[in-house]
C-alpha positions in Angstrom: 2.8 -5.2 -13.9 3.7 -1.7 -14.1 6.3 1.0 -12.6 4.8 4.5 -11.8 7.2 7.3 -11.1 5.8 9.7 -8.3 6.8 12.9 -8.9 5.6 13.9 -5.5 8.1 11.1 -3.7 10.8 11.5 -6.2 11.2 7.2 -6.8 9.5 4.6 -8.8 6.8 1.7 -7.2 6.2 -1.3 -9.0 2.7 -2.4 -9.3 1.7 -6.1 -9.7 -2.1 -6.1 -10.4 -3.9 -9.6 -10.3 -7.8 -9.3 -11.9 -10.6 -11.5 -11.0 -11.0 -14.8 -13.1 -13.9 -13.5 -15.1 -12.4 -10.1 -15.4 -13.3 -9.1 -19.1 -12.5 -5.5 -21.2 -15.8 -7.0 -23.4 -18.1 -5.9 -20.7 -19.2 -3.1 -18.5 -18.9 -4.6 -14.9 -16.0 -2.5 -12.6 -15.0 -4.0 -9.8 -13.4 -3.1 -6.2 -9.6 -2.8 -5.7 -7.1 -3.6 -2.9 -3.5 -2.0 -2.5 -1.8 -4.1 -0.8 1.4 -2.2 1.2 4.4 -4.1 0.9 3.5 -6.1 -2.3 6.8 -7.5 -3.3 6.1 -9.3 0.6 1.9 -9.6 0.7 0.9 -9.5 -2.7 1.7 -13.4 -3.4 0.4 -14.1 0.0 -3.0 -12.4 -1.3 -3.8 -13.2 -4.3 -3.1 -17.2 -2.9 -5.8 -16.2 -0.3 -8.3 -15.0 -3.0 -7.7 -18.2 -5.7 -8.0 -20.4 -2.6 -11.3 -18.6 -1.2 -12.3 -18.8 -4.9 -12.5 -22.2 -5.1 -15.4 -22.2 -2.6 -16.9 -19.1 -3.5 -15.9 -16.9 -0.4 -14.8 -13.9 -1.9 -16.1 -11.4 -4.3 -14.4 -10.6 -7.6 -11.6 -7.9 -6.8 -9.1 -6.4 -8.3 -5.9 -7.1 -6.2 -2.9 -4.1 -6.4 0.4 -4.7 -4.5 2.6 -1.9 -4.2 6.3 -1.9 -3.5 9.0 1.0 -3.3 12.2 0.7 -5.5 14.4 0.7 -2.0 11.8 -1.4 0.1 13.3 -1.6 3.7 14.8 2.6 3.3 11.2 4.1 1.1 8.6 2.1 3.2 10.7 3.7 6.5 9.4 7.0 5.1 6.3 6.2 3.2 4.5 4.3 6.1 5.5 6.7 8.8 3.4 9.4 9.9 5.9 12.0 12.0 9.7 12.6 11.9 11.4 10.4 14.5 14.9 11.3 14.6 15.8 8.4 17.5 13.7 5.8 15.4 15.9 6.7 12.0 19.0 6.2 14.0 18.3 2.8 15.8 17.3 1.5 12.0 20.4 3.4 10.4 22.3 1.1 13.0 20.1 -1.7 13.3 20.7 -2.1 9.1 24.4 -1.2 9.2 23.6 2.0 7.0 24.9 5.1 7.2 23.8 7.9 9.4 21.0 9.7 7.6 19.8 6.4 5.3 16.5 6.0 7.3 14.4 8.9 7.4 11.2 9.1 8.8 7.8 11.5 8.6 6.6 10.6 5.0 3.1 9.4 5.3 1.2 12.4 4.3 3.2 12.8 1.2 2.5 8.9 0.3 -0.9 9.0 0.3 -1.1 12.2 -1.7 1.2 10.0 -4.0 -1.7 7.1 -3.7 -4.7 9.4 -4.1 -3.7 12.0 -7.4 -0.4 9.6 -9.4 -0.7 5.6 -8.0 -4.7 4.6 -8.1 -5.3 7.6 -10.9 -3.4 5.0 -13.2 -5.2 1.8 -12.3 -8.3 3.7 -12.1 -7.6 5.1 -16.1 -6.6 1.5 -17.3 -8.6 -0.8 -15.3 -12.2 -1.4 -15.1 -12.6 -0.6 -11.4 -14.9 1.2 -9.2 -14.8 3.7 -6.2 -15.2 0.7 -3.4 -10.9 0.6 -2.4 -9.6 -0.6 0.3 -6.3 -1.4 1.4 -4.4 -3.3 3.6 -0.8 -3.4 5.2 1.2 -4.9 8.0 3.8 -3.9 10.5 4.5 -0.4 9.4 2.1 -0.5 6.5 -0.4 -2.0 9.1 -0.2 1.8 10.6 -0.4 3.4 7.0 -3.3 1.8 6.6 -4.1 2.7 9.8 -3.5 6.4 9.4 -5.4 6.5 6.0 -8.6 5.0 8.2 -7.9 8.2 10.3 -7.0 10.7 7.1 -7.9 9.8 4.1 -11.4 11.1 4.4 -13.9 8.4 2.9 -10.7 7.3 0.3 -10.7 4.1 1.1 -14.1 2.3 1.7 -12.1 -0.9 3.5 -9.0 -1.5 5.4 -6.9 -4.5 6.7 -4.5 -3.8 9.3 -1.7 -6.6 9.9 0.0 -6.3 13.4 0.3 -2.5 12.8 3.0 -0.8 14.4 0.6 1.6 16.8 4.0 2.2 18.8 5.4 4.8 16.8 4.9 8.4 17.1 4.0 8.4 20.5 1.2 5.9 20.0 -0.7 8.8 18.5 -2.9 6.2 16.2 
């Protein structure tokens, strides 16, 4: 596991990477990659799924990348939402006893740049992976994911959406 400072974000995301059971550096095969939003939540959840598809031979060999923010409730507010929502950061300022101002909304563009030039950069330069990504997120990170099926422009080849939250920003997704 590893922690990548984004410059672009200003904050540190740990990364807990899980590799297919024949995953070798001794040979020349790359394979896909899922981020998973929300890892220090999904990730477990996840990588269960895949050993227990394993067992029958459901799933393909993946790599498997959960992502969390070092603030997870305050950075994923920001990081997963894809317009400024003044009302919204008050009601979660409130609804989390935090101080006026904690929650801030509006961030998704910036997160993805984070994803596409600092977060998959580094597991693409260390890891024996290939262009086939896709990625996958729920409630709020369900409309990331959403939004990056809308912007990301071919990015991601895959995407899982879990309950997204379609609601915000005037349903615009």
């Amino acid at each position: 596991d590893h922690t990548i400072t984004s410059r672009i974000l200003e904050r540190d995301y740990k990364l807990y990477i899980s590799f297919p059971k024949n995953y070798s550096t001794k040979n020349s095969i790359s394979y896909p990659v899922l981020y998973v939003l929300d890892g220090q939540c999904f990730y477990p959840i996840i990588t269960g799924t895949r050993e227990l598809l394993g067992y029958v031979n459901e799933i393909e060999d993946i790599i498997i990348v959960g992502i969390s923010a070092s603030n997870f409730s305050v950075d994923r507010h920001y990081d997963y939402t894809t317009s400024v929502d003044t009302a919204y950061d008050k009601e979660e300022d409130k609804s989390h006893d935090k101080p006026k101002g904690t929650y801030k909304s509006g961030g998704a563009a910036k997160f993805l740049e984070s994803l596409k030039t600092e977060i998959i950069p580094f597991v693409d330069n260390n890891y024996k992976t290939n262009s086939d990504r896709g990625i996958a997120g729920s409630f709020l990170g369900g409309s990331f994911t959403a939004y990056c099926l809308v912007n990301s422009d071919g990015y991601f080849t895959r995407f899982s959406l879990g309950s997204p939250s379609l609601m915000l920003d005037n349903e615009k997704l």
